[in-house]
MILUM-385529 format. One record per residue: z, x, y of N, C-alpha, C, O, CB in turn. Coordinates in pm, whole numbers, plus 50000, padded with zeros to 5 digits. Atoms other than C-alpha are relative to their C-alpha. Last residue first. Glycine has a CB too. Layout:
BEGIN
ZXYZXYZXYZXYZXY
...
This chain:
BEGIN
499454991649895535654930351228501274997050009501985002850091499404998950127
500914984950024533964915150887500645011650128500585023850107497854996350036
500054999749891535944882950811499715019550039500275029950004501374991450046
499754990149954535654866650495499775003250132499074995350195499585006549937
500674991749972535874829750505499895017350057500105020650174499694993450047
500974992050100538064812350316499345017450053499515029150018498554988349984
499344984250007539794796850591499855007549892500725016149883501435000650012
498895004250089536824778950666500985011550012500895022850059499554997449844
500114991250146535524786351012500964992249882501954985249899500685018050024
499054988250038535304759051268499385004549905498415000349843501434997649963
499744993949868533074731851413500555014950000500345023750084500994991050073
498794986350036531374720751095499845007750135498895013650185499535012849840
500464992849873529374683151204501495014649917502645013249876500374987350218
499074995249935529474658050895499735015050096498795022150062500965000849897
500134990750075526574634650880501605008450059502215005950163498385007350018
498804997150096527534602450938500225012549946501065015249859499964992349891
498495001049957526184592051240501235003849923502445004149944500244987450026
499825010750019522544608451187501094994550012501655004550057499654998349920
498794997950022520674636551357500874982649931500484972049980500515006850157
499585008349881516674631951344501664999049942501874995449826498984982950020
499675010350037515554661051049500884995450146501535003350214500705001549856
499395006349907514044694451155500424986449967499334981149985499255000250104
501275009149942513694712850851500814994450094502044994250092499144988149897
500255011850117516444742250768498484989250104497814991750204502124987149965
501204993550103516224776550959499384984849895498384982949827500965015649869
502004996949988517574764651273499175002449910497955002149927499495011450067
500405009149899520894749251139498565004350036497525000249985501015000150124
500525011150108521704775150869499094988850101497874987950087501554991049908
501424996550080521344802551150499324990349870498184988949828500265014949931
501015003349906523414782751391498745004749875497714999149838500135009850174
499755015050014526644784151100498554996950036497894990849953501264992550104
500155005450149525584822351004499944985550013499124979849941501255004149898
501494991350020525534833551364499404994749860498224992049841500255019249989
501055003749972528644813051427498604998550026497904990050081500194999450022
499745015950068530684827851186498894994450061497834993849999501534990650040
500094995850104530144862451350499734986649888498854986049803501185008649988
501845001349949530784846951701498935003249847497814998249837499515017150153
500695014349935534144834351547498535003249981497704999149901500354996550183
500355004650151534744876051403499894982050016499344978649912501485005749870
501314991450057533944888651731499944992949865498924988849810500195018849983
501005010550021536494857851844499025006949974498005000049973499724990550103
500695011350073538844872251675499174994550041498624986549967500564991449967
500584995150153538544908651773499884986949952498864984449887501045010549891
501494997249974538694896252137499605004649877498395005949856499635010350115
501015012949961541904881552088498435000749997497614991849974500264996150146
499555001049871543434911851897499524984050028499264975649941499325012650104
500364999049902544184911351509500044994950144500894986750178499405000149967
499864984749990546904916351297498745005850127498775015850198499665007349821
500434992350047546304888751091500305011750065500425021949997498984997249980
498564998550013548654865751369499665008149832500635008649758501084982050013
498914994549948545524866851544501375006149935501965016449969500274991650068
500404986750004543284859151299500515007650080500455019850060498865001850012
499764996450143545154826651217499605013950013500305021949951499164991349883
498284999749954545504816651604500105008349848500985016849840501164980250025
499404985049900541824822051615501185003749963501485015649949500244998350169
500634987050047541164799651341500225012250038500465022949982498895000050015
499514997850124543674770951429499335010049952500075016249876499974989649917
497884997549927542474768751809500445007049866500565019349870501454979250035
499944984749994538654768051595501445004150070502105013950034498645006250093
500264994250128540094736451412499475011250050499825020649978499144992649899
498504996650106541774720851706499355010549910499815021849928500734984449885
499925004450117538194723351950500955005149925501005017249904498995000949949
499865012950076538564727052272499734994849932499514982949954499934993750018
499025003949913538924761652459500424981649945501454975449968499295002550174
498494994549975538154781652151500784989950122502004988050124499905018350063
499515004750098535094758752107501375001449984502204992949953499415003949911
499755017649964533804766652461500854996349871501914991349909498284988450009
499775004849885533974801852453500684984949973501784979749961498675000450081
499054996450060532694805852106500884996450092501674988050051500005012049954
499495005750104529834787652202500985000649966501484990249924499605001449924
499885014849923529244803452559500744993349862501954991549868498184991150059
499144990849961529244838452300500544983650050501334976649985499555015550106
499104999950059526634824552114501694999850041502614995449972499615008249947
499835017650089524474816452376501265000949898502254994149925498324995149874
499805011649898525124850652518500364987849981501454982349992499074997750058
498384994850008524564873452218500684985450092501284975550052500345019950105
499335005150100521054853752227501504999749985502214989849966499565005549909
500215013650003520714865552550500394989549879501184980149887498734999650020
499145003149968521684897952394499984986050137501044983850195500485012750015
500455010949912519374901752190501404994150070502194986050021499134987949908
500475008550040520374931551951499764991550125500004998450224500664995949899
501475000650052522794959752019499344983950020500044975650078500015004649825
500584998349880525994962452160498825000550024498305003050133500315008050046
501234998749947528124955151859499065001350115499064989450147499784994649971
501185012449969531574957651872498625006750015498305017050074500314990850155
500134995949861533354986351621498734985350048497854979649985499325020250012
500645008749925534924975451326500195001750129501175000150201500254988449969
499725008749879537934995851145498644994549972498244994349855500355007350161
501345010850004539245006250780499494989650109499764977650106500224991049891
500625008749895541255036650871499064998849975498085006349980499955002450116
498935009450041542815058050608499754988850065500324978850020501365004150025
498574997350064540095082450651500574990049936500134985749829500975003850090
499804985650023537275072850886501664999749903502694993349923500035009450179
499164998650057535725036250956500315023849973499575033649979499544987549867
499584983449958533575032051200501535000849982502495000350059499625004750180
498544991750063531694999551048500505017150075499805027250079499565003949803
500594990550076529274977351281500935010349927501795015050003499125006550083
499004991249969529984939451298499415014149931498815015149824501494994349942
500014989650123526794922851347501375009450030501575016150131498395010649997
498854999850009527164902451642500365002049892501374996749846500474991950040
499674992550010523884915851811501754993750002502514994550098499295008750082
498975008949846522474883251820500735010149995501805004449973501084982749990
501055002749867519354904351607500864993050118500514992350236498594988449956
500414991849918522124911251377499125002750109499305011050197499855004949953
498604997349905523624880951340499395012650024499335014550145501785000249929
499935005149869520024871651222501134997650105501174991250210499564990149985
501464995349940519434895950976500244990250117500054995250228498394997249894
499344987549970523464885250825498835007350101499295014450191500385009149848
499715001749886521894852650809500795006550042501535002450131500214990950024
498445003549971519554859350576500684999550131500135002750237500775008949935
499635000850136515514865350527501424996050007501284983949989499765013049920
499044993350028515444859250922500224997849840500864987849805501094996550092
500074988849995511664849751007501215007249907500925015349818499935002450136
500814998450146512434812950911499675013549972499675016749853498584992249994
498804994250087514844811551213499315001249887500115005549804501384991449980
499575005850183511884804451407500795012849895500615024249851498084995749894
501744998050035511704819051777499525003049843499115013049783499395014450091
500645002350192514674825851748499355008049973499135019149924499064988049945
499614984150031515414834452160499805004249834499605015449786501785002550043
500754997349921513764797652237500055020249937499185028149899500584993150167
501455000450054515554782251973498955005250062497875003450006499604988449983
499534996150126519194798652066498354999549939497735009049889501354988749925
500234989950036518044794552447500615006349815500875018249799500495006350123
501174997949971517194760252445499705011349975498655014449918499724997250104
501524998750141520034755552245498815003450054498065008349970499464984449913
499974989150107522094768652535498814999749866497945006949816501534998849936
500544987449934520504751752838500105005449869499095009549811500825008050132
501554998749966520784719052645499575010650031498505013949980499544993050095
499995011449976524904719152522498295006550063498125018650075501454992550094
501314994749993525894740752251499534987850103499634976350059499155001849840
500164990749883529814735252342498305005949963498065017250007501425013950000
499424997449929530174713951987499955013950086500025024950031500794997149948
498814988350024527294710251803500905002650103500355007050204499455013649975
498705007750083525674676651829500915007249976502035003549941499794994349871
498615003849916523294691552061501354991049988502184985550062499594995150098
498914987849911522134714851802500584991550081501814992050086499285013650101
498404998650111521234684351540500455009250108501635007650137499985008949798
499185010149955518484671351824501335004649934502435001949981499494985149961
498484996950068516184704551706501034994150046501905002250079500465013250008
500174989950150512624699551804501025003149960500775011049870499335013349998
500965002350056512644664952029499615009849867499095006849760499154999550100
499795008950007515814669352180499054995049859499444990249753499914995750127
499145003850041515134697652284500394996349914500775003949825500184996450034
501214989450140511924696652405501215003549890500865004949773499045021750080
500625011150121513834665552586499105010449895498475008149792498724985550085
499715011450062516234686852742499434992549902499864989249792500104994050069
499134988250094514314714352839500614992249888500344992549768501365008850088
500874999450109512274690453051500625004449892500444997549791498935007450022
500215011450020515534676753274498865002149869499004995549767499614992550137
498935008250083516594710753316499564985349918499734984349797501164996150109
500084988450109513074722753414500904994849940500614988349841500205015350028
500655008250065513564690353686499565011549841499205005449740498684993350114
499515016150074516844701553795499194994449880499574989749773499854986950115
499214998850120515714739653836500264982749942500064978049830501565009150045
501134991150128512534730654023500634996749914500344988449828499705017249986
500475008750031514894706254264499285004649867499264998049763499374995150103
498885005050088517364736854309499174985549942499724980849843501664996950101
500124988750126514264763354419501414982249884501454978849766501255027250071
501075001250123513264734854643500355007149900499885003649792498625004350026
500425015849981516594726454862498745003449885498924998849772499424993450197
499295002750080516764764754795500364986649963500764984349849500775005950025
500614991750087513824772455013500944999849915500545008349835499575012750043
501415007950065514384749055266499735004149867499174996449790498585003150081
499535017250032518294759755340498604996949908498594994949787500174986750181
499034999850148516704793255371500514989149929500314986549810501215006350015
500924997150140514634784455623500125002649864499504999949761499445008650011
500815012850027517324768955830498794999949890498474991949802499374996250135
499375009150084519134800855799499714986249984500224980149890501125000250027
499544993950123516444821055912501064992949874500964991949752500645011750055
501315001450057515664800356226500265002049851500404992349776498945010450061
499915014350065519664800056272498814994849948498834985949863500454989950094
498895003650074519364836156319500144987749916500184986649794500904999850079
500194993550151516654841156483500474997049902499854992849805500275010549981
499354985650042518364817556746498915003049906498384993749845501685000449923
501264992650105518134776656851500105019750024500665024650123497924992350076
501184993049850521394770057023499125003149882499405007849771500565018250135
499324984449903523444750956761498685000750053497654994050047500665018149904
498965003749862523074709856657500435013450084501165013850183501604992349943
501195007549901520024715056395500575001350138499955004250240499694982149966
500624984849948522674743756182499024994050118498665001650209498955010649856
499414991649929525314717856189499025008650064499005012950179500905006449929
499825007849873522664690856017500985008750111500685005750227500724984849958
501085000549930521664715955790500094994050158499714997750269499144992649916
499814989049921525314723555677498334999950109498195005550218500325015149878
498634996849855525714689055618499755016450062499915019550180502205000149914
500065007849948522204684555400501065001350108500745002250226499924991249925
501104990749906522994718955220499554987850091499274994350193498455008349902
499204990249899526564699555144498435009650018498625018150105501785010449914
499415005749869524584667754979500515007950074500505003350189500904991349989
500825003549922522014686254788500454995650126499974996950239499354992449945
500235014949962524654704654596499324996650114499605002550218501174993350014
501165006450111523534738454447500124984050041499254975850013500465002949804
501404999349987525594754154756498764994349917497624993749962499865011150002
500455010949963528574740454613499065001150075498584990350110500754993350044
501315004550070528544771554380499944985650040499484977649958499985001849830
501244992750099531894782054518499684991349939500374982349891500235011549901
498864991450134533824763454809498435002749854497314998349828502034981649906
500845001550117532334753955142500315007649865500455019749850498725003650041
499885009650049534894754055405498974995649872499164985249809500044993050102
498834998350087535034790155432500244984249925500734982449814501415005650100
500424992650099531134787455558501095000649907500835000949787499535012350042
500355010150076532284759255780499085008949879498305003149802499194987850096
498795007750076535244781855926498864989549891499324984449789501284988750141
499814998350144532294806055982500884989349928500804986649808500605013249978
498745013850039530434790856176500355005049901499845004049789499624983149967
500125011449925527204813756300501144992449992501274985650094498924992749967
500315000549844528074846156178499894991950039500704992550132499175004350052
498994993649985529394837655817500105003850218500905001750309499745014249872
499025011949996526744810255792501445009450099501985006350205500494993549795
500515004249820524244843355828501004988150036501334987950154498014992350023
499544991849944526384857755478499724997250165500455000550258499535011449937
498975000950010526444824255310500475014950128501435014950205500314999549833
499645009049913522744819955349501295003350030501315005550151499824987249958
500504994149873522474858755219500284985750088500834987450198498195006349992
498814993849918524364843554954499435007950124500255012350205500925010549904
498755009649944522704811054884500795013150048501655011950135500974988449866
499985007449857519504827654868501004992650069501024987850182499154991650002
500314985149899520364858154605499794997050162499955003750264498365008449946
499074991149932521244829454425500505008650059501665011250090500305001649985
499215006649932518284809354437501565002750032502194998450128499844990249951
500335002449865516374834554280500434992350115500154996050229499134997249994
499884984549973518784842353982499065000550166499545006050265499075011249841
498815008349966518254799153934500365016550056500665015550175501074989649858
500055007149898514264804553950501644997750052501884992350160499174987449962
500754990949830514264833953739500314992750102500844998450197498135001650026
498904989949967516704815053475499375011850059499955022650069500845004349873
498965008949937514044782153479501985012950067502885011650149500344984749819
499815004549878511854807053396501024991050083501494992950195499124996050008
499724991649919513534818553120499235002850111499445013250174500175008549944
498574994449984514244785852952499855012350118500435011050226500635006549838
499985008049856510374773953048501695004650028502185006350139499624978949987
500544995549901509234802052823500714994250176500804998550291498504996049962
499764986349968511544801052560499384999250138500145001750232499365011549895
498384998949971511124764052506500415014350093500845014650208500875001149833
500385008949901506764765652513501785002350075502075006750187499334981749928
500524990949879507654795852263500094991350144500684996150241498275005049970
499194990349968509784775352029499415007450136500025008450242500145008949876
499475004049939506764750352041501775007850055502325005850163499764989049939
500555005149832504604772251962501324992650085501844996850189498494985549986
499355015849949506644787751688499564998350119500005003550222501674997850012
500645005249804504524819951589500694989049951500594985049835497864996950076
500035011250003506474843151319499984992150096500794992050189500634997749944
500255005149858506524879751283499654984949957499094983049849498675008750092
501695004050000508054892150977500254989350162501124983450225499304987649802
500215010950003511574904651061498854996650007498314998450116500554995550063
500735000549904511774944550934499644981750020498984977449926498755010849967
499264994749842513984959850688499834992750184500534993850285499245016550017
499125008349987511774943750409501314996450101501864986150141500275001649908
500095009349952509584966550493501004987150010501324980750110499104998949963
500165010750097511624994650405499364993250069499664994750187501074993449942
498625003149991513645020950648499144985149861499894977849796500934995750215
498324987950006511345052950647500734987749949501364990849848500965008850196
500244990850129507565034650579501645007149979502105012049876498545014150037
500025012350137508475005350838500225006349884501015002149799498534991649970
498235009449976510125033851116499414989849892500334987049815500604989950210
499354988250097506495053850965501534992450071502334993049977499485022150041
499825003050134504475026551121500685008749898500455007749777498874997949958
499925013250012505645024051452499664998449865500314990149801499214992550093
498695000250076505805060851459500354986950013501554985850037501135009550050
499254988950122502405066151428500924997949943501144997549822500465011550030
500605008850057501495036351691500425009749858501035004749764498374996250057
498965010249979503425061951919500014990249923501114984749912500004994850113
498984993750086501285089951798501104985250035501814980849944500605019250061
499805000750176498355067451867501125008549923501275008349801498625005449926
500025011950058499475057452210499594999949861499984991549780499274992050071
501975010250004499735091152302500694990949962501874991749927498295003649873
499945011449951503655113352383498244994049970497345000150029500605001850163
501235008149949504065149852271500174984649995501044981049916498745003649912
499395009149885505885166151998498964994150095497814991750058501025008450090
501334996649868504215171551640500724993250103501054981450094498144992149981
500224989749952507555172151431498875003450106498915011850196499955005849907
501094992050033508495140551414499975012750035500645016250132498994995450041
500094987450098511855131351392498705003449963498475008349852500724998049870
499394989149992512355114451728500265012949895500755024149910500944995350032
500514994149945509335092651705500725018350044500255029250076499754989850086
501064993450067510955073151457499705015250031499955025149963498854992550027
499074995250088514215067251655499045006849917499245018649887500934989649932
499584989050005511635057051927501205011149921501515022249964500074998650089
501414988549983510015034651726500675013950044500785024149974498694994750146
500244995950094513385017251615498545011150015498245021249952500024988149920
499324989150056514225018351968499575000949862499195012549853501474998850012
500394986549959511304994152029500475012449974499755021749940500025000550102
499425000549821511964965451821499835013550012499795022049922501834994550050
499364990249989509264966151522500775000950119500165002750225499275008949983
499554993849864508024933451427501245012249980502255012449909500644986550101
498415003150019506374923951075500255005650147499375013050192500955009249853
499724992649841502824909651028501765002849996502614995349951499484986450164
498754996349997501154904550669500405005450138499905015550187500205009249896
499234984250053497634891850695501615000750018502134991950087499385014450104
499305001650136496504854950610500695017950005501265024549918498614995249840
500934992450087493874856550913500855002249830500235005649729499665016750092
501425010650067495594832051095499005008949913497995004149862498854992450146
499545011350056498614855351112498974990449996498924985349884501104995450064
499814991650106496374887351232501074988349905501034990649785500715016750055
500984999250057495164866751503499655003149873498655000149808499595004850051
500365018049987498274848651648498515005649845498295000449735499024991050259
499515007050115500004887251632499394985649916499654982249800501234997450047
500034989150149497284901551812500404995049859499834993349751501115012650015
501755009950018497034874452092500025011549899498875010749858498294998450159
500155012550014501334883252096498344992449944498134982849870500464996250136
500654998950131501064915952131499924988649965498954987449890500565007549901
501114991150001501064921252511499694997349821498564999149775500475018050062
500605001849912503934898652595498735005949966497904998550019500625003650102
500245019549981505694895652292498875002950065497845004049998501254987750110
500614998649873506484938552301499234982849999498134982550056498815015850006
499615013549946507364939851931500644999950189501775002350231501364994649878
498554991149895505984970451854500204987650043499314982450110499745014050150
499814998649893503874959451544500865000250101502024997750069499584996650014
498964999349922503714967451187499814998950149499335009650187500575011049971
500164997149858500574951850982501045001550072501404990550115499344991750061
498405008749890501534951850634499595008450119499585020650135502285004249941
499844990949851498314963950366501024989250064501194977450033498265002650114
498895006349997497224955149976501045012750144501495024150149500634998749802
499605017250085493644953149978501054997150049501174987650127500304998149828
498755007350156493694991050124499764990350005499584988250125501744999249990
499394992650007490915008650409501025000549833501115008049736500504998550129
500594984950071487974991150435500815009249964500275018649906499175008350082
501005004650138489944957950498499395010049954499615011749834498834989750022
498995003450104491974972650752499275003749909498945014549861500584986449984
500244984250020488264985950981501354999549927501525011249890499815011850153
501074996950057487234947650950500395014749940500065018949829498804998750100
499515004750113490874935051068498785005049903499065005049783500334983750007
498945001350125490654953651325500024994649893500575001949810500904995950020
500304979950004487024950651473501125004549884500935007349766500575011350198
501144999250096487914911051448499655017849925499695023749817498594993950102
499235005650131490984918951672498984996849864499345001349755500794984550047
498934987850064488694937251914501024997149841501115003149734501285002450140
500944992250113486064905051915500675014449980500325020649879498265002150056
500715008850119488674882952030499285008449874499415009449752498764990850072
500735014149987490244908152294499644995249834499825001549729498385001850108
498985010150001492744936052338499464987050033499894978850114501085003150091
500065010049858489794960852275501244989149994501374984649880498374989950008
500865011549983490534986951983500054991950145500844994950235500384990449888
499355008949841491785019451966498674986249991497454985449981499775014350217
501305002749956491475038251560500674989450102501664982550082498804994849880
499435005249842493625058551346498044994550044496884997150011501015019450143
500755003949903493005068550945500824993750184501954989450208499204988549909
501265005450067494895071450627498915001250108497815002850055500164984149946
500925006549921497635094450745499244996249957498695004849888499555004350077
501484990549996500595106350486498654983550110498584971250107499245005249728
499614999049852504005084350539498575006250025498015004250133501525010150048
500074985049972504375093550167500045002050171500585011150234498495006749927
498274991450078505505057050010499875015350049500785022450006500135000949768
498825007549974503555031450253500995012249927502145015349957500014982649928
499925001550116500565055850337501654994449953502615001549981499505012949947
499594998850061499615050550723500744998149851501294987149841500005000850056
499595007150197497705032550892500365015749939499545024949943497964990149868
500174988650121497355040951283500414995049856501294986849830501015013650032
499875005850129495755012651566500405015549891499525023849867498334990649961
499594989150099496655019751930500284995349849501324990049808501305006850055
498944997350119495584985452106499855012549914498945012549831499954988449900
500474992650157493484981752415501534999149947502624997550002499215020150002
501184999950009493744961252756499365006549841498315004149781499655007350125
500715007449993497154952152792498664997049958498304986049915500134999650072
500604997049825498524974852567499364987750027498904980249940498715013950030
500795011249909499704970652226500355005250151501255011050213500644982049972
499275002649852500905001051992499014995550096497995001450132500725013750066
501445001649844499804992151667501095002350098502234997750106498894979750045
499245004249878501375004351300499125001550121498185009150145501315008450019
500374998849841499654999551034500114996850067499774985650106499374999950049
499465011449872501275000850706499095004850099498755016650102501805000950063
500464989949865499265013250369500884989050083501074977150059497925002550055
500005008449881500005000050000500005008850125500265020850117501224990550000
């Protein structure tokens, strides 16, 4: 068997194949990052091995019309996150930087650690459609906060007592940028107040965007995985980003592969007499995120995780070690949940908020 690893570019792709059990070179070759390039590929495969696994640098943005092409074509695709390349790249001996040595060690990190090592690539449109509007919708809200505080800082000069009178993140309400507008109409016209009137405008829209994104999110939602918002503290933003950050749980052979991609893989640094667990810091940490909100929220009100913590506490561990080992749980709980078929939620099914107390516990 042969891998070939690509390093994607906008415009061309770094194609090298390599020999799955020696690492030895079969061939290299740059193609067009179009229709009839991907054709080219799969022609100059095919001459090569029968039985072949396309590795790519998982880079979404740029490999993506690659991946679409090489999955309708029945070939084998697996994603390489980037450090694994450069971990590659670091034990070669030829030094130096190209797009085909880089494409090199994209397929020799598959040939070193296993394919199986590696999450096959897997298109969810509608996952994607999610993803996409999730992290716009978290440009547009990161943009509007950069506008409420520069508002907050010109407020500060013009009035301030009615800048103190405005209490955090009531700038997102329509009705207090409406009062402060009407203050800002009633002063001496200024630079100043120009500026902060314009600002007003421009977050008046950035917060309508977000509402109505919210409002879509929701029903995509709703519509491809209704069981998440039955889960306690997963509430619309988050699933959006659990299924959006996936991007089909079908990829993850287990759900130890997909705590690790939420980087809440406990990792061992153990020595001697000492059997520890160090936190993870790796993996998707957006994902990490969602999870995290989850654990968050559950700890603050739900009995049966109260009763989990309190149990791993009085184990010996800290607070923050139990809820590593929570988020840990909940990587496995979410991962059953996305990976199964989508089925419409029903009134009787039963909902698992907590850990058993069974359950081993890895940090």
């Amino acid at each position: 068997m042969i891998v070939i690893g690509a390093d994607t570019h906008k415009r061309t792709h770094a194609l090298v194949a390599v020999d799955d059990g020696t690492g030895r070179l079969h061939g290299a070759r740059e193609i067009a990052a179009s229709d009839a390039g991907h054709l080219d590929a799969l022609r100059w495969a095919r001459g090569l091995d029968d039985d072949r696994v396309w590795a790519i640098e998982d880079c979404r943005h740029v490999s993506r019309r690659l991946e679409q092409a090489l999955i309708a074509a029945g070939e084998r695709v697996v994603r390489v996150a980037p450090h694994r390349m450069g971990a590659s790249r670091r034990g070669e001996r030829k030094p130096g930087k190209s797009d085909e040595i880089d494409a090199q060690a994209v397929a020799r990190a598959v040939v070193k650690d296993g394919v199986d090592a590696f999450p096959v690539a897997h298109l969810d449109e509608a996952a994607m459609q999610i993803r996409l509007l999730s992290d716009h919708r978290s440009d547009l809200v990161a943009e509007r906060t950069r506008m409420q505080n520069r508002l907050r800082w010109h407020l500060v000069a013009l009035a301030p007592e009615l800048e103190a009178a405005v209490k955090l993140r009531a700038l997102d309400q329509l009705v207090v940028l409406d009062r402060i507008d009407r203050r800002l109409r009633a002063m001496t016209p200024s630079a100043r107040v120009r500026i902060a009137r314009e600002e007003l405008v421009h977050i008046r829209r950035l917060t309508r965007q977000v509402v109505q994104l919210e409002r879509e999110l929701r029903d995509l939602v709703k519509a491809h995985r209704p069981v998440l918002l039955t889960e306690t503290g997963c509430g619309p933003m988050t699933a959006a980003i659990l299924i959006g950050r996936t991007a089909g749980a079908e990829r993850f052979k287990t759900d130890a592969s997909f705590a690790r991609q939420a980087g809440v893989a406990p990792i061992p640094c153990s020595s001697g007499q000492s059997d520890r667990y160090r936190l993870n810091r790796g993996g998707d940490r957006q994902l990490n995120r969602a999870l995290h909100t989850i654990a968050i929220t559950r700890a603050r009100h739900d009995p049966a995780t109260k009763a989990y913590l309190a149990r791993k506490q009085a184990e010996g561990k800290t607070k923050r070690e139990a809820i590593r080992c929570l988020k840990r749980h909940l990587a496995r709980h979410f991962h059953h949940i996305l990976a199964a078929p989508a089925t419409p939620p029903s009134d009787d099914r039963v909902l698992v908020t907590s850990a058993p107390a069974s359950m081993p516990c890895l940090t």
